[in-house]
C-alpha positions as CSV (number, residue, x, y, z in Angstrom):
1,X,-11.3,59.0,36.9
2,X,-8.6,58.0,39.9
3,X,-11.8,58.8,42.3
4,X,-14.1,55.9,40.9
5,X,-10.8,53.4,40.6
6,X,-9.7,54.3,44.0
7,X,-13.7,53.6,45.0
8,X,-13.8,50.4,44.0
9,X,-10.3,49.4,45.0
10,X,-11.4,50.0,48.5
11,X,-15.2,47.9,47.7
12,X,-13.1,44.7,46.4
13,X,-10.5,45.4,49.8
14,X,-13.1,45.8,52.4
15,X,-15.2,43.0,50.6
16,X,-11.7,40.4,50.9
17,X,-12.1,41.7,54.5
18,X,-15.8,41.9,55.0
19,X,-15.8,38.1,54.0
20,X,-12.3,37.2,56.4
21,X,-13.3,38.5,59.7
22,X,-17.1,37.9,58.7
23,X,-17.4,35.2,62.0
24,X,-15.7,38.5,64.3
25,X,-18.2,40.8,63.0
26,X,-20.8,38.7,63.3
27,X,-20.7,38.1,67.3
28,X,-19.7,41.4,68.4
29,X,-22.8,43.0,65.9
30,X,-24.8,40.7,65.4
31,X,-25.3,41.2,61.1
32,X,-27.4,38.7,59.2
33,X,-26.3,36.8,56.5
34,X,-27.7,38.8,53.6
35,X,-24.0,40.4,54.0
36,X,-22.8,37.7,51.9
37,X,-25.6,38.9,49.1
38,X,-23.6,42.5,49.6
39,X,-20.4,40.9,49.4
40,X,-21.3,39.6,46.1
41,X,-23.1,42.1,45.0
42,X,-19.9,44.4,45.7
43,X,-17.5,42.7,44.3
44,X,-19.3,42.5,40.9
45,X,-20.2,46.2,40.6
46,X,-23.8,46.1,41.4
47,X,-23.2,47.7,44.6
48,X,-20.9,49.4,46.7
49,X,-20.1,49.8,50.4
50,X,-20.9,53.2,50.6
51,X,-23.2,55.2,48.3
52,X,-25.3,58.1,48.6
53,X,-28.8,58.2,50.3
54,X,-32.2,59.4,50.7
55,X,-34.5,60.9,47.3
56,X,-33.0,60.7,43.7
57,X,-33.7,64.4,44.0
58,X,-30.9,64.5,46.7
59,X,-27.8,62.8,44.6
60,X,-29.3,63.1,41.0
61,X,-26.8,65.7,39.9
62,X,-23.8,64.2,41.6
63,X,-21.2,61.8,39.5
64,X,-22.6,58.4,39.5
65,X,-21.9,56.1,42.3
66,X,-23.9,52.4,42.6
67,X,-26.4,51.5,45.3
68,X,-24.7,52.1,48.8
69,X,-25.2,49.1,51.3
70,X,-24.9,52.1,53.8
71,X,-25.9,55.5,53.0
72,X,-23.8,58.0,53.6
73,X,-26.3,60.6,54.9
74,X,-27.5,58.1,57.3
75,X,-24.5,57.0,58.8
76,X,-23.7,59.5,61.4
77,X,-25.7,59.0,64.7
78,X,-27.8,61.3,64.2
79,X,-31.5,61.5,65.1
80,X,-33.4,63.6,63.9
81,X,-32.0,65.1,60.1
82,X,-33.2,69.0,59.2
83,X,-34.8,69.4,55.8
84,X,-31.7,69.4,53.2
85,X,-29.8,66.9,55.2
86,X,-29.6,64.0,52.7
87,X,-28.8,66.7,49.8
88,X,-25.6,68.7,52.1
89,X,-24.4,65.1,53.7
90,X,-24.2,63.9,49.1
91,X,-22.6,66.9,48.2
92,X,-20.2,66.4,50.9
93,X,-19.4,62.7,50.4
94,X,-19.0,63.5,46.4
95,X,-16.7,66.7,46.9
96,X,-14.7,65.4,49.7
97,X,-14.7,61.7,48.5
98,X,-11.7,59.7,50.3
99,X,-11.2,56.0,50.7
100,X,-10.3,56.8,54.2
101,X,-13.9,58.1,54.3
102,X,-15.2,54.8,53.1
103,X,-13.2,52.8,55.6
104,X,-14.5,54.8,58.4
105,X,-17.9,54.4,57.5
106,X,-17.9,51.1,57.1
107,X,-16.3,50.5,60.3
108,X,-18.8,52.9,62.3
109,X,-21.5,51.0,60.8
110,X,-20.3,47.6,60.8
111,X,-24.0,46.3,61.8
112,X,-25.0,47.6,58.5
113,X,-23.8,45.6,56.5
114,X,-25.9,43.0,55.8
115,X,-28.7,45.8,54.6
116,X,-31.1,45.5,51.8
């Protein structure tokens, strides 16, 4: 599937970057070091930048995707998230799935990335 290969072309890229520019993003968001656990864990499949989020119930049936460092569903600024939120904001990432979404993401959330 191009979808999953383009996927984890943009985990290994964003990981080479990730681990460049690491002192940058460190000073102007202030991430822990556990980001070099996620850059690991990345770049040898066990995770990925971005992956689905909230209940098994809410992603489930969608293709399969590893554990997101962010989750997509919570990576809008959003507040306060109405009843199906997690469940509309997985379909959406899995139908409409872009690298350019990834990149985004990651960018917008850039103090994430050292997450558990």
């Amino acid at each position: 599937n191009n979808s999953k290969r383009y996927k984890r072309l943009i985990d290994l890229v964003l990981s080479i970057l990730i681990f460049c520019f690491f002192p940058i993003i460190l000073v102007l968001n202030n991430v822990n070091l556990n980001v070099f656990k996620n850059i690991f864990l990345v770049l040898i499949g066990h995770k990925t930048w971005v992956g689905y989020g909230g209940e098994q119930s809410d992603y489930g049936f969608l293709p399969a995707v590893s554990q997101g460092v962010i989750k997509y569903p919570m990576s809008t600024k959003d507040l306060h998230y109405e009843e199906d939120h997690f469940k509309r904001m997985n379909i959406d990432y899995a139908k409409n799935y872009s690298i350019f979404t990834d990149v985004e993401v990651v960018w917008n959330n850039l103090y994430k990335l050292g997450n558990k």
